[in-house]
C-alpha positions as protocol buffer text, in pm:
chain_id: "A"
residue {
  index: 1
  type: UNK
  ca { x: 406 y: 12216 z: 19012 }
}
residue {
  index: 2
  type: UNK
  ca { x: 223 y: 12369 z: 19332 }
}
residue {
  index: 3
  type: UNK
  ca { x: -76 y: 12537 z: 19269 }
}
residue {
  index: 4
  type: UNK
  ca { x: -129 y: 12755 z: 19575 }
}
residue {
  index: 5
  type: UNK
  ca { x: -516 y: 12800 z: 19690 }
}
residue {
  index: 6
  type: UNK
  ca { x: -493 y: 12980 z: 20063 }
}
residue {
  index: 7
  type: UNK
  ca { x: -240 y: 13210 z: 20271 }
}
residue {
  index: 8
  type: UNK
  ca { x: -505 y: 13289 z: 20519 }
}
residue {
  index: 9
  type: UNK
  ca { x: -251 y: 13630 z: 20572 }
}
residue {
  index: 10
  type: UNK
  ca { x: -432 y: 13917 z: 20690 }
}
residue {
  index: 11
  type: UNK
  ca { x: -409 y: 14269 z: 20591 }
}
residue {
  index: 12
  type: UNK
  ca { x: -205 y: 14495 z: 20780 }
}
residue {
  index: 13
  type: UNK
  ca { x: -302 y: 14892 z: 20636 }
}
residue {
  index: 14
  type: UNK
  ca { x: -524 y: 14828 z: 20331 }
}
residue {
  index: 15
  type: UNK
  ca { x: -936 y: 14746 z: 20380 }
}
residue {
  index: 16
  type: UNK
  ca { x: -948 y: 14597 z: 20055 }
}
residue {
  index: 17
  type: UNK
  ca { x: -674 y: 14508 z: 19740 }
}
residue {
  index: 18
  type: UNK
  ca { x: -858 y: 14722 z: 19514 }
}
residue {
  index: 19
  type: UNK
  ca { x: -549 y: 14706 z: 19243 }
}
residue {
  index: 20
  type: UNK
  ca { x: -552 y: 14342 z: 19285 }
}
residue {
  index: 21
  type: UNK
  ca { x: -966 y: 14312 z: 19175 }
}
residue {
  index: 22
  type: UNK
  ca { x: -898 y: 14571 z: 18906 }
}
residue {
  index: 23
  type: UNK
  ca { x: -642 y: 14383 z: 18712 }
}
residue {
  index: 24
  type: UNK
  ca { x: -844 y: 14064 z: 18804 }
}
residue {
  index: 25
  type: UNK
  ca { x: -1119 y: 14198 z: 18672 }
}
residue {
  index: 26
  type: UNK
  ca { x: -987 y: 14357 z: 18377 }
}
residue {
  index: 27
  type: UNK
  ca { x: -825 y: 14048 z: 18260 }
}
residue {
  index: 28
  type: UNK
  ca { x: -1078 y: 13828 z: 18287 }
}
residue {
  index: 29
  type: UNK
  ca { x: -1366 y: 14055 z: 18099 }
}
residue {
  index: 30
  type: UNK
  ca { x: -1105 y: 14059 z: 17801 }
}
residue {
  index: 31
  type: UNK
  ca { x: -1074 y: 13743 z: 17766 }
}
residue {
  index: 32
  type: UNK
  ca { x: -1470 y: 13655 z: 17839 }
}
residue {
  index: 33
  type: UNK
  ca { x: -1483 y: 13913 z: 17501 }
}
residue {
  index: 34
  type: UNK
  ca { x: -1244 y: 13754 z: 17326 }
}
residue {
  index: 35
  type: UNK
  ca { x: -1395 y: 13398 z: 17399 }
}
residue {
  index: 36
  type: UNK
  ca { x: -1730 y: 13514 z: 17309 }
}
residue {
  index: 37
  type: UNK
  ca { x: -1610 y: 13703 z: 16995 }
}
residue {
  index: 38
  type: UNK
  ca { x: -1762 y: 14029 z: 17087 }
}
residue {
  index: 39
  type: UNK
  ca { x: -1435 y: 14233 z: 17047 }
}
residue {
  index: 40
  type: UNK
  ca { x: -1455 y: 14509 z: 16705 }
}
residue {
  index: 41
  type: UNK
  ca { x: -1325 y: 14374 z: 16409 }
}
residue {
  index: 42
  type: UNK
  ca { x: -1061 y: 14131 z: 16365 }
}
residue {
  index: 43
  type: UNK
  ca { x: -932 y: 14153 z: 16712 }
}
residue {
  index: 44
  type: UNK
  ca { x: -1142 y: 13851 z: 16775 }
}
residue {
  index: 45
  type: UNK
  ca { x: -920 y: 13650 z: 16585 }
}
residue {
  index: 46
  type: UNK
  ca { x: -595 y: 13518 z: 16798 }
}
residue {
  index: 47
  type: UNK
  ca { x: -350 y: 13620 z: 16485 }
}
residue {
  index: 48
  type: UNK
  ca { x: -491 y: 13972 z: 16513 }
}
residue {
  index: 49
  type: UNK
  ca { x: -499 y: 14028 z: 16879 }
}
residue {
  index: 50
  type: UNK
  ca { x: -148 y: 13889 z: 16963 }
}
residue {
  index: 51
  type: UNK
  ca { x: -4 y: 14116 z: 16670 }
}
residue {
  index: 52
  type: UNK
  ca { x: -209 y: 14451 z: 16777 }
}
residue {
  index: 53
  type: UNK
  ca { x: -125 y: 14421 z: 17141 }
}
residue {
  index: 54
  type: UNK
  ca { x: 126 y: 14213 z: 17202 }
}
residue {
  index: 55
  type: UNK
  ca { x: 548 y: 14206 z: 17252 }
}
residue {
  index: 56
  type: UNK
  ca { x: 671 y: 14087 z: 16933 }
}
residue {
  index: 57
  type: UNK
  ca { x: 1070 y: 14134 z: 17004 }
}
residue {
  index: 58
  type: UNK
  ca { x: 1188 y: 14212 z: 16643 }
}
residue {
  index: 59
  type: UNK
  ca { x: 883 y: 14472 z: 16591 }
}
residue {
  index: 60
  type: UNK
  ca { x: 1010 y: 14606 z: 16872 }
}
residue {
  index: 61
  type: UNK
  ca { x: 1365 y: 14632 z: 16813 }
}
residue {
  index: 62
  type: UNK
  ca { x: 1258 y: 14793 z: 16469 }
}
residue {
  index: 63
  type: UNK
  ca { x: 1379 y: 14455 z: 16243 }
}
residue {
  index: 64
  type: UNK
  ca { x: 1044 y: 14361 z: 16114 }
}
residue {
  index: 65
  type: UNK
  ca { x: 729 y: 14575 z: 16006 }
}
residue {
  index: 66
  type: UNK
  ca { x: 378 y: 14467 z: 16085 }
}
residue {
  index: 67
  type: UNK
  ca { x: 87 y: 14545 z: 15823 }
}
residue {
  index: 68
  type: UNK
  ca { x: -71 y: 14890 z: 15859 }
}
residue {
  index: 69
  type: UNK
  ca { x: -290 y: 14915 z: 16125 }
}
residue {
  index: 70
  type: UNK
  ca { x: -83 y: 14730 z: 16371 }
}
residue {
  index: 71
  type: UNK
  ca { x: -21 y: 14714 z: 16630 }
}
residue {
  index: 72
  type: UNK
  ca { x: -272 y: 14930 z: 16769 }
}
residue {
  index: 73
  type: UNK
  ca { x: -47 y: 15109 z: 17025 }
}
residue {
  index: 74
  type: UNK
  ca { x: 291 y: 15248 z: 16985 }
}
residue {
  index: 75
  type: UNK
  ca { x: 561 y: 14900 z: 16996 }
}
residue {
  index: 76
  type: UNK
  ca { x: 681 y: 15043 z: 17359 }
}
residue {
  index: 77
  type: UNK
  ca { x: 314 y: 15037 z: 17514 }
}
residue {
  index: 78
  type: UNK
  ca { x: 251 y: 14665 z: 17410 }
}
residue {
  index: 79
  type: UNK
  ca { x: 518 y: 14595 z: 17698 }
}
residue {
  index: 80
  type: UNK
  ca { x: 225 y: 14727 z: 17908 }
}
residue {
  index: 81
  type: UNK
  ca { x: -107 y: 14596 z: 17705 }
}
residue {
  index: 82
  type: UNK
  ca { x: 62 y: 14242 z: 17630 }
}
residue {
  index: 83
  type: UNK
  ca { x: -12 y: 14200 z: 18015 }
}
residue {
  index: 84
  type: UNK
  ca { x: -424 y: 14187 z: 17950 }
}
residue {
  index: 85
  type: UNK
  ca { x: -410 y: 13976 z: 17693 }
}
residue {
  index: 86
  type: UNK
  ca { x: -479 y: 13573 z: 17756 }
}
residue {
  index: 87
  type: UNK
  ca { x: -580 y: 13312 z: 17452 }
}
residue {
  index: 88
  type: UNK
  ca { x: -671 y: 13034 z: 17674 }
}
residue {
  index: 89
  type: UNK
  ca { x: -886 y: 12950 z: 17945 }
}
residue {
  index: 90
  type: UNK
  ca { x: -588 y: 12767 z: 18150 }
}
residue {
  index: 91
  type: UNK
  ca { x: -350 y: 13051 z: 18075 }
}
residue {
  index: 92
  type: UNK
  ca { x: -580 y: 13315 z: 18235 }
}
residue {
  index: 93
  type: UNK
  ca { x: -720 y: 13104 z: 18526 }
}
residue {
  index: 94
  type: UNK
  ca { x: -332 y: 13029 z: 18628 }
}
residue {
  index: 95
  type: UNK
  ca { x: -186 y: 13384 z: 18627 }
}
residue {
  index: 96
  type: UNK
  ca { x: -521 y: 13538 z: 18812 }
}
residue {
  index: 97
  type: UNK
  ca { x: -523 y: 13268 z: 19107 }
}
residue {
  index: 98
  type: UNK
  ca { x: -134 y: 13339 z: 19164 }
}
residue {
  index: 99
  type: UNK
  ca { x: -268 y: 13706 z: 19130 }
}
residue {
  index: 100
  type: UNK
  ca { x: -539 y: 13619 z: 19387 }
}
residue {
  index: 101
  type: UNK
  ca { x: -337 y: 13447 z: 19607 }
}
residue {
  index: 102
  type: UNK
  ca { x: -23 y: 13637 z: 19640 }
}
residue {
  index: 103
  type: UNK
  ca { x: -112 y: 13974 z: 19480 }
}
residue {
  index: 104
  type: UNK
  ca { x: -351 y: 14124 z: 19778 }
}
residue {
  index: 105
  type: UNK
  ca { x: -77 y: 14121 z: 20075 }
}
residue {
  index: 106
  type: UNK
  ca { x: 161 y: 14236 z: 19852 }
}
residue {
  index: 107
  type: UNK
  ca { x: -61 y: 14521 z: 19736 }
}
residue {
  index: 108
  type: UNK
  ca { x: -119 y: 14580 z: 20133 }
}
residue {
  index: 109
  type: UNK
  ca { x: 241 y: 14608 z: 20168 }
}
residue {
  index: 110
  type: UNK
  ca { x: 328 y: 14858 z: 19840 }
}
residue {
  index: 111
  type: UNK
  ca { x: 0 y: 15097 z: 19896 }
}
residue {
  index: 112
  type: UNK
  ca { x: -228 y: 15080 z: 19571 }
}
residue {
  index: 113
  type: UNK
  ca { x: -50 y: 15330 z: 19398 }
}
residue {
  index: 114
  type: UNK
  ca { x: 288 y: 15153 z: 19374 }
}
residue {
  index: 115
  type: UNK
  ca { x: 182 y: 14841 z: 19360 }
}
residue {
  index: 116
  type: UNK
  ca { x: 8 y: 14952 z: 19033 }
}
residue {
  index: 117
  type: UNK
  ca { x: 352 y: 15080 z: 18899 }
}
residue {
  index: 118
  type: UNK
  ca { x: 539 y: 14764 z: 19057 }
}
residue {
  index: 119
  type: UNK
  ca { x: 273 y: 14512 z: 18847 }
}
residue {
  index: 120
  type: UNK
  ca { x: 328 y: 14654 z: 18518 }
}
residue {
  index: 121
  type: UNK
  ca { x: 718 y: 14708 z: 18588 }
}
residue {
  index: 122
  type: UNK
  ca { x: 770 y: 14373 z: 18633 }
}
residue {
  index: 123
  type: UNK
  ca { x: 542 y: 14292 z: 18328 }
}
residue {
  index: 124
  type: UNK
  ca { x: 735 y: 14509 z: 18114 }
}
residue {
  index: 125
  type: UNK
  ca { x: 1103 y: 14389 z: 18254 }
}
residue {
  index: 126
  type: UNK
  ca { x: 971 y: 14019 z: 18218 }
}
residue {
  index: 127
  type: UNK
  ca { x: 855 y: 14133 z: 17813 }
}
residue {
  index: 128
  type: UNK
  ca { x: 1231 y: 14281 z: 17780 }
}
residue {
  index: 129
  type: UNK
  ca { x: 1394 y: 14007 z: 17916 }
}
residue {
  index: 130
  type: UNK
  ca { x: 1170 y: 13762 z: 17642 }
}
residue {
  index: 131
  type: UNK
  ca { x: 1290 y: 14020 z: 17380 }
}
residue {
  index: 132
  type: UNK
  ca { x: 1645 y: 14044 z: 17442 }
}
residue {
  index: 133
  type: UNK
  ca { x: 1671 y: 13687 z: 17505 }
}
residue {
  index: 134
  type: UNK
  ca { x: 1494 y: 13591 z: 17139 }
}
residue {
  index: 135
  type: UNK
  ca { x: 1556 y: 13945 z: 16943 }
}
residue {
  index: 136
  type: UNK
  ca { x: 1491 y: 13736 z: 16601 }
}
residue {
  index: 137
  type: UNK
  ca { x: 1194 y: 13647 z: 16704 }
}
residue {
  index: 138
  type: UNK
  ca { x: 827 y: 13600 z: 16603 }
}
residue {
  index: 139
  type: UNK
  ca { x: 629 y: 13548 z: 16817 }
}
residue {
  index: 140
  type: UNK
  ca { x: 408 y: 13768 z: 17037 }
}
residue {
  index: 141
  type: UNK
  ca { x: 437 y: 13706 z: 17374 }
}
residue {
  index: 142
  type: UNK
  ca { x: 109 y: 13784 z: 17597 }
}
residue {
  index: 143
  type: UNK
  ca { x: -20 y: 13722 z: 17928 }
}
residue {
  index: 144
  type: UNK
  ca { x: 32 y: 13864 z: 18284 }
}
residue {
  index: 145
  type: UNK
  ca { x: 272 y: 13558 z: 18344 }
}
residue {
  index: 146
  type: UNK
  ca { x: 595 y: 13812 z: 18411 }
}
residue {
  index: 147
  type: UNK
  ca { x: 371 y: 14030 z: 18652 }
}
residue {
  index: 148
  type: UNK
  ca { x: 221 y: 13762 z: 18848 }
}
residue {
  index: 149
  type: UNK
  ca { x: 582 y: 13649 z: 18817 }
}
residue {
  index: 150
  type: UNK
  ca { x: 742 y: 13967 z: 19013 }
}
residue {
  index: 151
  type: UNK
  ca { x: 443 y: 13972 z: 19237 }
}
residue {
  index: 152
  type: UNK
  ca { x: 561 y: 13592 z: 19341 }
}
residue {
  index: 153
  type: UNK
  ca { x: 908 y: 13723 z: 19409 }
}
residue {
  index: 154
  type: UNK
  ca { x: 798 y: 14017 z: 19615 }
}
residue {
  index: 155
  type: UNK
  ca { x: 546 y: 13796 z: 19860 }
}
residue {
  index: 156
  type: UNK
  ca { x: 841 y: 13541 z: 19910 }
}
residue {
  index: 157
  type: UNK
  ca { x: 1071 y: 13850 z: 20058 }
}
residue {
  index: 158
  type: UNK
  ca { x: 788 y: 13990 z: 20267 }
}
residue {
  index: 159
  type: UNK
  ca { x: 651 y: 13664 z: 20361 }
}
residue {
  index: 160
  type: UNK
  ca { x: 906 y: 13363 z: 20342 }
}
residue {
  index: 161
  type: UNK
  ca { x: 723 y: 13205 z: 20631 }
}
residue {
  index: 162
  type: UNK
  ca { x: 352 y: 13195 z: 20563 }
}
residue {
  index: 163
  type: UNK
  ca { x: 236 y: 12836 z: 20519 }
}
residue {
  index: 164
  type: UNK
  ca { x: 34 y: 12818 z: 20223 }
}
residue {
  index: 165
  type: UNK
  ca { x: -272 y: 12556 z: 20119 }
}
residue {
  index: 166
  type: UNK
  ca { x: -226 y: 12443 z: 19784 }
}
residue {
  index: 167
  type: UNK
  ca { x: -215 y: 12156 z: 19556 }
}
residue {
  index: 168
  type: UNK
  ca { x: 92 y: 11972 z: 19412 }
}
residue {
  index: 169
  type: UNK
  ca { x: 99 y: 11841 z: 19118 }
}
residue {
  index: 170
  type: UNK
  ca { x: -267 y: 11986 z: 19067 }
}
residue {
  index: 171
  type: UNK
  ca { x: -369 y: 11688 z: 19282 }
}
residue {
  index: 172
  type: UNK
  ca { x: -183 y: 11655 z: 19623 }
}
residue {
  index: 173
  type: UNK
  ca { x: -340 y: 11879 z: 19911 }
}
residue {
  index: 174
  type: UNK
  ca { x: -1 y: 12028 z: 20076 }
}
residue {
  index: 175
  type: UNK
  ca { x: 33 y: 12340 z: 20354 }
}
residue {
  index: 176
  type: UNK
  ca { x: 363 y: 12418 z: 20407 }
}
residue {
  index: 177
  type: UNK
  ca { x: 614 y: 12768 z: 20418 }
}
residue {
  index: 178
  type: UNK
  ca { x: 608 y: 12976 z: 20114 }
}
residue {
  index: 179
  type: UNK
  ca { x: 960 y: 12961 z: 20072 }
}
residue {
  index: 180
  type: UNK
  ca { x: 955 y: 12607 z: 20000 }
}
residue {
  index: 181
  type: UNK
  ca { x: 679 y: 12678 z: 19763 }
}
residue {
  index: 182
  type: UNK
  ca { x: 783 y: 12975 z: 19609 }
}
residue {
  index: 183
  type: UNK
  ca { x: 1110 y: 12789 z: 19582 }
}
residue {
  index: 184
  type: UNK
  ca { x: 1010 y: 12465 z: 19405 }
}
residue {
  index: 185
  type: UNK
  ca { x: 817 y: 12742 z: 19204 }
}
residue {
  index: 186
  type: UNK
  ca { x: 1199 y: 12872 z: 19088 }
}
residue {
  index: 187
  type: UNK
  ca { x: 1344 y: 12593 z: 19036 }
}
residue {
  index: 188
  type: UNK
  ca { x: 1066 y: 12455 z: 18789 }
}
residue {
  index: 189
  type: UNK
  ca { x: 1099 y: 12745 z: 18590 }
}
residue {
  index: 190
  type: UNK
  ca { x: 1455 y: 12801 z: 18587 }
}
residue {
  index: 191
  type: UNK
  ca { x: 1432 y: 12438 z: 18444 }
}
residue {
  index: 192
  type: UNK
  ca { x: 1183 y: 12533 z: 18175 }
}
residue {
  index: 193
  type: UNK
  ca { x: 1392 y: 12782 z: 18043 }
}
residue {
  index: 194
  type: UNK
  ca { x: 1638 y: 12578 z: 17981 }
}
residue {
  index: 195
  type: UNK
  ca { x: 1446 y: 12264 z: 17868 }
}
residue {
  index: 196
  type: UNK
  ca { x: 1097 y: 12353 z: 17811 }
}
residue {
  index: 197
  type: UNK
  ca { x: 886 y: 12468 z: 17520 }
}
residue {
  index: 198
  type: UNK
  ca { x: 906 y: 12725 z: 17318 }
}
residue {
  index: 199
  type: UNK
  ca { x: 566 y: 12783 z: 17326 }
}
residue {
  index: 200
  type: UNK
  ca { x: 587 y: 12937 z: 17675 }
}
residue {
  index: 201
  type: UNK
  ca { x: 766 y: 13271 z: 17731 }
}
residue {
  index: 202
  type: UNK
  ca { x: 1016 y: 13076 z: 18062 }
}
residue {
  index: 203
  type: UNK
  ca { x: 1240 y: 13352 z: 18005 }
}
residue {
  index: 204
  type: UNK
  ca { x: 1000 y: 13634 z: 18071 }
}
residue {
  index: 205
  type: UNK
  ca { x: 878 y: 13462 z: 18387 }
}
residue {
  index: 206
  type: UNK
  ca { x: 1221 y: 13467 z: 18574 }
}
residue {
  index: 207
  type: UNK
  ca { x: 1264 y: 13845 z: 18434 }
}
residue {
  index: 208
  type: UNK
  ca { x: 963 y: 13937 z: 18602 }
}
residue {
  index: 209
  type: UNK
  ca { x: 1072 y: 13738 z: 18922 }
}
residue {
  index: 210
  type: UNK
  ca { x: 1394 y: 13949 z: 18917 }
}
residue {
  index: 211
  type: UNK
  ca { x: 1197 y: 14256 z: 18895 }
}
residue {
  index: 212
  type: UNK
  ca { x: 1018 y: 14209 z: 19149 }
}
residue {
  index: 213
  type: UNK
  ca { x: 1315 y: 14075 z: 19408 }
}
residue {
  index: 214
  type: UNK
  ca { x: 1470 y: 14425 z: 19350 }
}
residue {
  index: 215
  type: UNK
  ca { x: 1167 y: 14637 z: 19344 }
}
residue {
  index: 216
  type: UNK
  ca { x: 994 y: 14512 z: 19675 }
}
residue {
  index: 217
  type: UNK
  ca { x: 1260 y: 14655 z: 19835 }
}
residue {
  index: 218
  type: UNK
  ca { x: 1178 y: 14996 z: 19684 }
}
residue {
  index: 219
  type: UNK
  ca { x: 836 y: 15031 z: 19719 }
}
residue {
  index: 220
  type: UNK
  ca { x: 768 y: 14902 z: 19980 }
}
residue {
  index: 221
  type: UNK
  ca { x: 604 y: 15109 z: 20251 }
}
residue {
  index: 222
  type: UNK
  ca { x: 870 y: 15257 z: 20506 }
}
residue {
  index: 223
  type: UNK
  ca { x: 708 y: 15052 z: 20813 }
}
residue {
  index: 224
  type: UNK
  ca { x: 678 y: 14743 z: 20582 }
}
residue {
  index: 225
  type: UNK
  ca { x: 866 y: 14454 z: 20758 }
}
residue {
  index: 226
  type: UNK
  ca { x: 1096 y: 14225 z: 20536 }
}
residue {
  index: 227
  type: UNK
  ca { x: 1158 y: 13840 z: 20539 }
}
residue {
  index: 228
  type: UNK
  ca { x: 850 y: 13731 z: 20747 }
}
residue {
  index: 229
  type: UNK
  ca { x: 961 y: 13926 z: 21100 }
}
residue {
  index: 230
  type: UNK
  ca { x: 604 y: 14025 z: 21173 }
}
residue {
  index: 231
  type: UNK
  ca { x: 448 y: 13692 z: 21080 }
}
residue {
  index: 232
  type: UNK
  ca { x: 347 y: 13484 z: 21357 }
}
residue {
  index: 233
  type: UNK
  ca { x: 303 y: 13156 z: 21287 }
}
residue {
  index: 234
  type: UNK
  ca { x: 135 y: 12859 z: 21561 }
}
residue {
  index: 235
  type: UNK
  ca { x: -15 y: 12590 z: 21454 }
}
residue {
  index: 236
  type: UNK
  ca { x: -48 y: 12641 z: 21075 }
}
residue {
  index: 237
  type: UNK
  ca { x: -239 y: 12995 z: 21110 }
}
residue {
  index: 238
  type: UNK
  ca { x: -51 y: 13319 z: 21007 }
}
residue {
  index: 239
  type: UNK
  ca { x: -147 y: 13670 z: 21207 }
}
residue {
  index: 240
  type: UNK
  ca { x: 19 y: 13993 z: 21124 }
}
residue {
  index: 241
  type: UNK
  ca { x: 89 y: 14199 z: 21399 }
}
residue {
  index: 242
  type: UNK
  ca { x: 5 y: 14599 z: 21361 }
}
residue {
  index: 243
  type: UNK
  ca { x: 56 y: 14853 z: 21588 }
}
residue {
  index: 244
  type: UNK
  ca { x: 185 y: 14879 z: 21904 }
}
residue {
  index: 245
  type: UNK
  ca { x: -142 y: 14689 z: 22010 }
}
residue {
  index: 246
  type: UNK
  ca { x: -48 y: 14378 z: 21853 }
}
residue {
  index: 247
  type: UNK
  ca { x: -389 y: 14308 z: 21689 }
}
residue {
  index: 248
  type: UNK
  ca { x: -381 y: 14135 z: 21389 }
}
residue {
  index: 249
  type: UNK
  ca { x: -487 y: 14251 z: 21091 }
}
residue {
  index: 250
  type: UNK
  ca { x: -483 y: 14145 z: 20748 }
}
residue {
  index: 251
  type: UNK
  ca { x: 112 y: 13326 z: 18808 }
}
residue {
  index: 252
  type: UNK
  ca { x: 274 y: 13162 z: 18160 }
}
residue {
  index: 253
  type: UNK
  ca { x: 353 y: 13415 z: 17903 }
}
residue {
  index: 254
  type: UNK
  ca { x: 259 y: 13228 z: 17556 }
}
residue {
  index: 255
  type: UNK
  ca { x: 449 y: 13281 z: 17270 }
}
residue {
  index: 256
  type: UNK
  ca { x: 211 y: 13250 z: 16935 }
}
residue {
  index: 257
  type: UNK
  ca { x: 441 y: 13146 z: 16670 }
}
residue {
  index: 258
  type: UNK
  ca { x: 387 y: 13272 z: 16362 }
}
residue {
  index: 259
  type: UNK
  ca { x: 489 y: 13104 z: 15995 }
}
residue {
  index: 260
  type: UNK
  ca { x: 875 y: 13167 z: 15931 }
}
residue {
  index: 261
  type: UNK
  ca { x: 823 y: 13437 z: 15592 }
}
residue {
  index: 262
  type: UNK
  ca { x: 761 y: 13756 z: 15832 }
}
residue {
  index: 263
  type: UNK
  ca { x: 1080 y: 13932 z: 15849 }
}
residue {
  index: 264
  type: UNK
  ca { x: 901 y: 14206 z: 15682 }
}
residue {
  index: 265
  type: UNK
  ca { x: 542 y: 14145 z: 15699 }
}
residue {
  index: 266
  type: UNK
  ca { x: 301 y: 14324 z: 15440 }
}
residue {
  index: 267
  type: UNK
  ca { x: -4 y: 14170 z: 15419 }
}
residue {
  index: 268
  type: UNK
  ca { x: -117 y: 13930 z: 15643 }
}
residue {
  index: 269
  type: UNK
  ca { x: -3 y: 13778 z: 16034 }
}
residue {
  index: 270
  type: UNK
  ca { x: -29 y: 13375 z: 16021 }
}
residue {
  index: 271
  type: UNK
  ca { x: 51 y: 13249 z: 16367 }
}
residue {
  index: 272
  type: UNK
  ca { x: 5 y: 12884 z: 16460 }
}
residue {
  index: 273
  type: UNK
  ca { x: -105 y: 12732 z: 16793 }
}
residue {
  index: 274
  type: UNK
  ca { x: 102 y: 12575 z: 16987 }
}
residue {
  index: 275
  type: UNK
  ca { x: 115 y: 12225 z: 17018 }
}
């Protein structure tokens, strides 16, 4: 797997990714509340949390009924508020430094406002695509994994070309194109999906990814260049040209599954940890 660390990409119309810190931000205060147990009531238990905000397909789809009190949003909006929620340290840290990494040029290239409605899009089409793919199933699926995911798929259209510092196999200092990256990136989940855990919401991540292939090329701004034709690349370092002047300017969706008897559930939400 490549981690990335570094584009070095500079903005082209945006001082600062302010959508990008927000959601950053955001996620990583609920989680430092859930860690530290300082949410109300029993939302500081994983069980609780998972069922009152996250995607669970047959609540959803109306075949199973959660206790009373849950979730606490309407089923449709936990396709939205699934996307805050993270259980683990690792799961959080991986979707906010593809966030980090990949998230602020794409912002630049969307405008805040529709990069906004392109993150949670491709949240909620990754959650759908987990749902329809498992419609019996149990298990709440959280994370920002199908976001991040669409956000990935969005950076390799505008910027196939942009050699990226990262880390394969979490160990191995590499710089080379995005595309090859981002590619690798595919393949290994396309993979998990088929062979992978349960545990991990695969399906959700390539829905995302789809998402965001198609929507890129909606929201993009107008003067937005596609496939890399503005990046100029010597020597390893990446410049975006603006203007007519020429200056340049400037992501895994866990499934908690819970015991088999809640087709109907009545009283109580038992979902185990993953192994």
């Amino acid at each position: 797997m490549f981690v990335p660390l570094y584009d070095g990409l500079a903005y082209r119309s945006i001082r600062m990714a302010g959508v990008t810190y927000s959601i950053l931000a955001l996620s990583c205060a609920l989680y430092a509340a859930y860690a530290m147990q300082w949410l109300p009531g029993d939302l500081n238990n994983e069980t609780w949390i998972s069922a009152a905000f996250g995607v669970i397909p047959t609540v959803l789809f109306g075949s199973a009924v959660l206790p009373d009190g849950l979730p606490l949003v309407p089923e449709a909006m936990t396709l939205l508020t699934s996307q805050f929620i993270h259980l683990s340290f690792l799961h959080l840290a991986g979707n906010m430094l593809f966030l980090l990494v990949f998230g602020d040029n794409v912002e630049d290239a969307m405008g805040h406002l529709r990069f906004a409605v392109f993150y949670g899009a491709c949240g909620a089409v990754g959650a759908l695509a987990y749902a329809a793919a498992n419609p019996d199933s149990l298990r709440p699926l959280v994370g920002a994994s199908g976001s991040v995911s669409g956000i990935i798929a969005a950076y390799l259209i505008l910027h196939p070309r942009v050699r990226l510092w990262g880390l394969f196999l979490s160990r191995i200092p590499l710089h080379l194109p995005a595309f090859w990256a981002i590619g690798f990136w595919v393949v290994f989940q396309i993979f998990q999906a088929w062979f992978g855990s349960d545990d991990v919401g695969w399906v959700a991540h390539l829905g995302g990814f789809a998402c965001g292939a198609v929507l890129v090329f909606v929201l993009r701004k107008p003067d937005q260049p596609l496939f890399g034709r503005e990046d100029d690349i010597e020597t390893g370092n990446v410049k975006a040209i603006t203007d007519e002047e020429g200056a340049g300017a400037q992501a895994f969706s866990n499934g908690y599954p819970p015991s088999a008897g809640m087709k109907t559930v009545s009283s109580a939400i038992m979902i185990d940890k993953p192994k």
